[in-house]
N, C-alpha and C positions, 0 to 999 in steps of 0.2 A: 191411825195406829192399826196396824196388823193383826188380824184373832191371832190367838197361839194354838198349834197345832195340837189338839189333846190325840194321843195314843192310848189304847189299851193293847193291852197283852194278857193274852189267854197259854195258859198251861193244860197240857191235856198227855194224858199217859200213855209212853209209852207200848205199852202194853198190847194198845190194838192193832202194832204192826202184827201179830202173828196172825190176825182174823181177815189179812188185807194182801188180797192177791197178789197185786206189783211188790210189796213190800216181803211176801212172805220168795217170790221169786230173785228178790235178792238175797235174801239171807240163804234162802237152799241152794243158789248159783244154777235151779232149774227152771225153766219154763211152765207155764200154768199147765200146759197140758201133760206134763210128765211128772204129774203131782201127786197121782196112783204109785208110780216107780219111787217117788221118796218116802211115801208112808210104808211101803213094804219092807223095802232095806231098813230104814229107820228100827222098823218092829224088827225085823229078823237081828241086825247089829245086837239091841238090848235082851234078846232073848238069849244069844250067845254069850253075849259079856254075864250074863248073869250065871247062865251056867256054868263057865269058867272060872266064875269068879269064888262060885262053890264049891268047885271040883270036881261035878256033876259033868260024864258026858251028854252032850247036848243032842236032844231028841225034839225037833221042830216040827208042829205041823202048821201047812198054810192051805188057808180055803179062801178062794176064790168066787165071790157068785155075779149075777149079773141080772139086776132085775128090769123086767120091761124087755117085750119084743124087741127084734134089732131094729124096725123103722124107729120105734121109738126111741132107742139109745142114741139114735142119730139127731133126736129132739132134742126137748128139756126131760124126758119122764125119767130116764134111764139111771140107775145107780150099782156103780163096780161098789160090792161088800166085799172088803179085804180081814180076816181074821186069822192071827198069828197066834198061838199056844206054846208054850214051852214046858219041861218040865225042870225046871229052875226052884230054888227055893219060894219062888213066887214074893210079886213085890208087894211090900205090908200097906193096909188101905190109910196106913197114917203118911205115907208116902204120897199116895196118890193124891190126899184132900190138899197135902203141901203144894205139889206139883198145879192146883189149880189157884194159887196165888200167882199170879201174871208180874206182881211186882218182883218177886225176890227170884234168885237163881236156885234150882234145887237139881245138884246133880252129884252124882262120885265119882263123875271126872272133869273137873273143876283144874286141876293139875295135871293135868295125864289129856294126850292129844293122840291118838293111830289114824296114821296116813289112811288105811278101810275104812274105820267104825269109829262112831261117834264125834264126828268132824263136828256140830253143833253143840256138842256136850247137855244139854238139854231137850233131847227129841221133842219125847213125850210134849212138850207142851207144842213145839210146832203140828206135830198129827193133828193133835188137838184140833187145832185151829184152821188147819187146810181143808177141811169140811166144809166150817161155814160158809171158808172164805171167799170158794166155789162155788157157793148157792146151798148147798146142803141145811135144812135145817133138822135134820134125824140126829140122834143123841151117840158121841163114843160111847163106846159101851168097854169097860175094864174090868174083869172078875181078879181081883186080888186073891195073894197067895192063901187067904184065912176065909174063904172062898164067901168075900162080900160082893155082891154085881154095883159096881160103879154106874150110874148112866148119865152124861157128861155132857150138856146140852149148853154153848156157848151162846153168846149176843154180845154186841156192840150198837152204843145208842147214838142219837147222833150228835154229841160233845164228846166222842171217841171212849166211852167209860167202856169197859169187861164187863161183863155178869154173867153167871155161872148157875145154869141151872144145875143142880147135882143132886142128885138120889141115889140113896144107896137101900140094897135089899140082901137079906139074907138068905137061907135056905139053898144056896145055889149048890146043885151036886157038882164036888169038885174036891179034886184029889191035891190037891198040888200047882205047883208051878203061874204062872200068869198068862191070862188071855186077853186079847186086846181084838176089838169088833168098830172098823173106822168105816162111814159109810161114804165114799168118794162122786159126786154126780156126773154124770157122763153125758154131755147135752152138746149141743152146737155152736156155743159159746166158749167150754172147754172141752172139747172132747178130748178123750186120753189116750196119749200115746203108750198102751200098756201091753209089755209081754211077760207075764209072769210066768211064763214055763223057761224063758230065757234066763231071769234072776235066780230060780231055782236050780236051775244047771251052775251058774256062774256059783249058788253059797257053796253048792255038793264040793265044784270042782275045788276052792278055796277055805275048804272048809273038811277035811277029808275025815278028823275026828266026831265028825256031828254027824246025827241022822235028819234027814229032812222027809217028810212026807207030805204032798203036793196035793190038794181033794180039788181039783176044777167040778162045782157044782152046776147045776143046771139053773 
C-alpha cells in the first residue's frame, strides 16, 4: 500500500509585496534602478492632488541630497535623500498610522483613475516600502499637517509578516502643509537612474498653476 501524500499549505500576506524589489517593479511598471524617479513623482503627484483638492495654489519644494562621496555611491555606502514639502492643508497623522496597515486600502482615489497622477491610487504605502526594499534600513520620515514627525521604519521576517517600526514625535516647527523625507540607497547593486532637475522641469512645464522650488543639496 502506497503512503499518502500529506501537503501543507502555508498562507502568508500579501502585504510584503511592497517591501520586495522584483514585486514592487512590477506593480510601478519600473525597473529597480529608477526607483528614485518613482518616489519623487509619487510625492510631488500627492502634493498637488492635495492642494487642488483644497483650492490652494500649489507651492512645492523638492530637496535633493546625496550622501557619501561619489566612489562610494558607486558602492553600497551611498544614499539619494529625496524630500518633498507642500503647502497643502497637510495630511492628518490619523491618515498616516492608517496608511501603515499593509492589509487594508487607504486612499481618496479608490474611484477616480488620471492618466498623470496617482495611477497606484495608494502611493504612499509603495515609497514606503521601496526603501527597504533596496537595502535601505533608515526610517521614512512624514511631518504631518498637525506638525507630528512620523518616523517610519519597515521590516519583513522571514514568514513574509510587515512590522512597522513607527514613532511619532511632537514639537516639530511646522507651519502647515506635508513633508515627506524617503531615503533611497544608491549602491552597485541598484544604482539609480536619477535626474531630478529633468522631473522638475517636466511638473513646471505640466503643471503651470503650481510653484516648484528645486534645493539640489550638497
Amino acid at each position: 500500500m502506497s503512503a499518502k501524500l500529506e501537503r501543507t499549505t502555508f498562507a502568508a500576506s500579501r502585504a510584503a509585496e511592497y517591501f520586495d524589489a522584483r514585486q514592487l517593479s512590477t506593480l510601478t511598471g519600473t525597473p529597480t534602478n529608477e526607483f528614485a524617479n518613482v518616489v519623487l513623482k509619487e510625492l510631488v503627484d500627492n502634493s498637488l492632488d492635495a492642494c487642488e483638492t483644497a483650492g490652494i495654489p500649489p507651492e512645492i519644494t523638492i530637496e535633493v541630497s546625496e550622501d557619501g562621496t561619489a566612489s562610494e555611491r558607486w558602492s553600497e555606502a551611498g544614499t539619494i535623500r529625496i524630500t518633498v514639502s507642500d503647502n497643502g492643508p497637510g495630511i492628518p497623522s490619523e491618515v498616516v498610522r492608517r496608511l501603515l496597515d499593509y492589509e487594508v486600502r487607504v486612499s481618496d482615489k479608490a474611484a477616480y483613475r488620471s492618466p498623470t497622477r496617482g495611477a497606484q491610487g495608494n502611493a504612499l504605502k509603495t515609497v514606503i516600502g521601496i526603501p527597504y526594499a533596496i537595502g535601505s534600513r533608515e526610517p521614512v520620515i512624514v511631518v504631518a499637517g498637525d506638525g507630528i514627525r512620523h518616523a517610519i521604519r519597515p521590516s519583513v521576517d522571514p514568514a513574509g509578516n510587515v512590522r512597522i517600526d513607527h514613532e511619532e514625535s511632537n514639537g516639530v516647527p511646522w507651519t502647515g502643509g506635508t513633508s515627506v523625507e524617503v531615503p533611497i540607497l544608491d549602491g552597485v547593486h541598484y544604482h539609480q537612474a536619477f535626474h531630478p532637475r529633468h522631473w522638475v522641469r517636466s511638473f513646471a512645464a505640466f503643471n503651470p498653476h503650481a510653484t516648484f522650488r528645486y534645493l539640489p543639496l550638497p
